[in-house]
C-alpha positions in Angstrom: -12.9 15.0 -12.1 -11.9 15.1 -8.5 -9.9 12.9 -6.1 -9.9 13.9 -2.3 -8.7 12.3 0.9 -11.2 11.9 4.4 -10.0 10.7 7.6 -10.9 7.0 8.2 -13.3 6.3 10.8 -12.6 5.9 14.5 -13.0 1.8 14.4 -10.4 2.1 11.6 -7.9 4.5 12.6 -5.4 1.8 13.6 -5.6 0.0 10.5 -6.5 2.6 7.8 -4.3 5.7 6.5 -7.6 7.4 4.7 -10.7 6.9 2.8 -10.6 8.3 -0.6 -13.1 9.5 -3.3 -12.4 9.9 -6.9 -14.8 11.2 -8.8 -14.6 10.7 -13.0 -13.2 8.2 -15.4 -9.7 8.5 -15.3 -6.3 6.1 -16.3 -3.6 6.7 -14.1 -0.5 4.8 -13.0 -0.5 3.5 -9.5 3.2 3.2 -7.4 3.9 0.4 -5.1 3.7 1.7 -1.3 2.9 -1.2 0.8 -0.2 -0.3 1.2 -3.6 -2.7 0.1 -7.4 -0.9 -0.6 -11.1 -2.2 -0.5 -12.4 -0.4 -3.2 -16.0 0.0 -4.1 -16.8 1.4 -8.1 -19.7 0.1 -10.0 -22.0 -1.9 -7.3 -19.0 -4.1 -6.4 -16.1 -3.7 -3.9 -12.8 -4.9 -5.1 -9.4 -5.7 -3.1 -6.2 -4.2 -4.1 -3.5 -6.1 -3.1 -0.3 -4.8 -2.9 1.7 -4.3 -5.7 5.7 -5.0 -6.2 5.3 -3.0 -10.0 3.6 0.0 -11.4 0.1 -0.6 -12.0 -2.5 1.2 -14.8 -6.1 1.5 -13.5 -8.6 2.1 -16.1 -11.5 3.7 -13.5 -14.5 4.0 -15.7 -16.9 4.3 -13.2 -18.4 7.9 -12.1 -17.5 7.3 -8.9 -15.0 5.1 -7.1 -14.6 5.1 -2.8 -11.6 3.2 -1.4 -10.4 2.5 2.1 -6.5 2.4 2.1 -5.1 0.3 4.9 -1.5 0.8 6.3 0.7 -1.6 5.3 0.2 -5.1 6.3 -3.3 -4.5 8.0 -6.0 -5.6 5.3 -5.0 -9.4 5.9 -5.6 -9.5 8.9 -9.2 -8.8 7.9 -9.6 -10.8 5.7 -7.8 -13.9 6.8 -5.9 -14.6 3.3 -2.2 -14.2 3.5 -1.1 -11.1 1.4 1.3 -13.0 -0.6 -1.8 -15.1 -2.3 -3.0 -11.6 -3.5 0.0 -9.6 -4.8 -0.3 -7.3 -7.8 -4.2 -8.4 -8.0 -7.5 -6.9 -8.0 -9.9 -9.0 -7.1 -13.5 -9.0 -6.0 -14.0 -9.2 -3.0 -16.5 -11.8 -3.3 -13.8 -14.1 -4.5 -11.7 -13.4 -1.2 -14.4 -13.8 1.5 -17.7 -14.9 0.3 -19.2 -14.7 3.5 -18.7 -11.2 4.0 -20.2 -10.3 0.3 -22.9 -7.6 0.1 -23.2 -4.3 1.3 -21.8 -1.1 0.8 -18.2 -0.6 1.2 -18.4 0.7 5.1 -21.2 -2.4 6.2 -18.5 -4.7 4.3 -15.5 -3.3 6.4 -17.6 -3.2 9.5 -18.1 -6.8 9.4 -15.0 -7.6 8.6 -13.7 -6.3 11.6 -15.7 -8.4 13.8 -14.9 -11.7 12.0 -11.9 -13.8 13.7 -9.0 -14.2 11.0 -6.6 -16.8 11.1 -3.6 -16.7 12.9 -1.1 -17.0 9.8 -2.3 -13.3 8.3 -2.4 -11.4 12.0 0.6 -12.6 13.9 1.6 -9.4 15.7 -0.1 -6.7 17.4 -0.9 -3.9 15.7 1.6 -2.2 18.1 4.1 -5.3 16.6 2.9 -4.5 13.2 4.0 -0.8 13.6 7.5 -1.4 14.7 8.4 -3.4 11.4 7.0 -1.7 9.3 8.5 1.4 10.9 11.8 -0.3 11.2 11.9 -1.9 7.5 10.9 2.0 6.1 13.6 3.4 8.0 16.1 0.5 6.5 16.5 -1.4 8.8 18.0 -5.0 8.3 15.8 -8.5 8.4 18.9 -9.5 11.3 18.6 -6.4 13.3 14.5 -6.6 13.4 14.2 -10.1 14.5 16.8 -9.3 17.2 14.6 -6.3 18.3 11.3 -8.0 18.3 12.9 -11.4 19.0 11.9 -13.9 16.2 14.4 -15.6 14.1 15.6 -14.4 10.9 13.4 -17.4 9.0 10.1 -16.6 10.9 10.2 -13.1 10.3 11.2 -14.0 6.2 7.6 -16.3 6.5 5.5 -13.8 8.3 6.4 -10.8 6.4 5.3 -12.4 3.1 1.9 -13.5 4.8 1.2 -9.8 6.2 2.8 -7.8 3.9 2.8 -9.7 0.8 6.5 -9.7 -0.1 9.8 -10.4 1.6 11.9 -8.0 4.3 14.2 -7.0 1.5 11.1 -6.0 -0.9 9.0 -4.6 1.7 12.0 -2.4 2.7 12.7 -1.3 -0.9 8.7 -0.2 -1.9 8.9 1.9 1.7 11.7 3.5 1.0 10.5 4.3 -2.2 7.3 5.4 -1.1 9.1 8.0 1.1 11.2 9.3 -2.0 8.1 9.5 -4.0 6.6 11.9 -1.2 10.1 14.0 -1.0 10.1 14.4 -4.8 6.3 15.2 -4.9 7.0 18.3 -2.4 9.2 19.3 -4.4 12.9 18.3 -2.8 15.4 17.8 -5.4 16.4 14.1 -6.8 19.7 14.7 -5.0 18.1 15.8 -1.7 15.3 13.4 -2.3 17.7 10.5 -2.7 19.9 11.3 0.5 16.9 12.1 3.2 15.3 8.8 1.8 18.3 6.7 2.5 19.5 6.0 -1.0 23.4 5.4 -1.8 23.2 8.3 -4.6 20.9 10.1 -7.2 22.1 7.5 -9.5 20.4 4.9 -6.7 17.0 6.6 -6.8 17.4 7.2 -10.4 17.4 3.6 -10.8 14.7 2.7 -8.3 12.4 5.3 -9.6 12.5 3.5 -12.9 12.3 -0.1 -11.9 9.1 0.4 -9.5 7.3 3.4 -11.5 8.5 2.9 -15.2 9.2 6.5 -15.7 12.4 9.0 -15.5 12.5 10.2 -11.6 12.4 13.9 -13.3 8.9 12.9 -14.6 7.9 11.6 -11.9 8.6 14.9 -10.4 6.5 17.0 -12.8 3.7 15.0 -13.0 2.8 15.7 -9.6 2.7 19.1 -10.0 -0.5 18.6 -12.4 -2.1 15.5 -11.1 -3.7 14.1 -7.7 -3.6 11.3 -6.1 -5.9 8.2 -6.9 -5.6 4.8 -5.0 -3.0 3.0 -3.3 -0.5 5.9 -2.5 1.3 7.6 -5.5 0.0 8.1 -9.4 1.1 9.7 -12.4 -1.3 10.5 -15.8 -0.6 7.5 -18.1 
């Protein structure tokens, strides 16, 4: 059983973090980080929308490849607001028929040449790295739609199409994301807490156990003895 990271490929370098392999049945908790994969296991490809709760995948296939796409990218592929598709796993069949068949890159590839509609790709990709930047770094929904110079209400509607949740959610998964990666290199819960932006341990404490379901400490340890499987962080259920 192996999991490892690869570079995305140059066409997908804006919109992609990685691709990933996992090789081996495994069952493994995945965290919420904002993030959505195309996922091909078993002759199908699958998409992972993005999650607001810990999820368990059951991978039973020998082999599973993913593409994991920065925050709020995917819909823009596929033209269906995130929001429609949040804590799901769907096939991708189901999502855009006309794009079915294929491996997982020939899928992707046309994708990327379709036109989507205009409610899942409002912003530049440059647009779409400001706010997500912004929202990460806790930011408020009043201070970004000054900065980018929407109202308050527009950015509320667009967020939930790209990104599949609210400012105030998408700001809270981020940050968490970022704790997760401080606790994983091995910061303490206390340092972990403060260089991520929460009020206190006690904060991330909390945070850690509404989004992942498990004691921050565990969350901690199990990285130590597990890798990473799709979207972002896992621990061994």
């Amino acid at each position: 059983m192996s999991y490892r990271e690869l570079p995305a490929p140059a066409p997908l370098r804006d919109l992609a973090e990685c691709v990933w392999v996992n090789e081996g049945p495994r069952r493994a908790w995945i965290l919420p980080d904002g993030c959505m994969d195309l996922i091909e296991m078993n002759g199908s490809v699958l998409v992972a929308g993005p999650d607001t709760t810990a999820f368990l995948s059951d991978q039973r296939s020998p082999v599973a490849t993913g593409i994991r796409f920065r925050p709020g990218a995917l819909p823009r592929l596929l033209g269906v607001p995130a929001r429609e598709l949040h804590n799901e796993r769907v096939s991708l069949d189901a999502v855009r028929p006309d794009a079915a068949g294929g491996s997982l890159m020939s899928l992707t590839a046309r994708l990327l040449q379709r036109d989507v509609a205009r409610e899942t790709a409002p912003w530049r990709i440059s647009e779409l790295r400001h706010v997500t930047g912004r929202f990460a770094a806790g930011a408020t929904v009043a201070a970004v739609a000054d900065e980018t110079g929407w109202s308050t209400r527009n950015l509320q509607r667009q967020c939930a199409a790209v990104y599949g949740y609210g400012p105030a959610t998408l700001r809270r998964i981020l940050r968490f994301r970022n704790a997760v990666r401080l606790l994983r290199a091995g910061h303490t819960l206390a340092d972990a807490a403060a260089a991520a932006g929460y009020a206190d341990q006690a904060h991330l404490s909390r945070q850690v156990r509404d989004l992942a379901g498990v004691p921050a400490g565990q969350l901690g340890r199990d990285a130590k003895r597990s890798t990473e499987v799709p979207s972002g962080s896992s621990t061994v259920a």
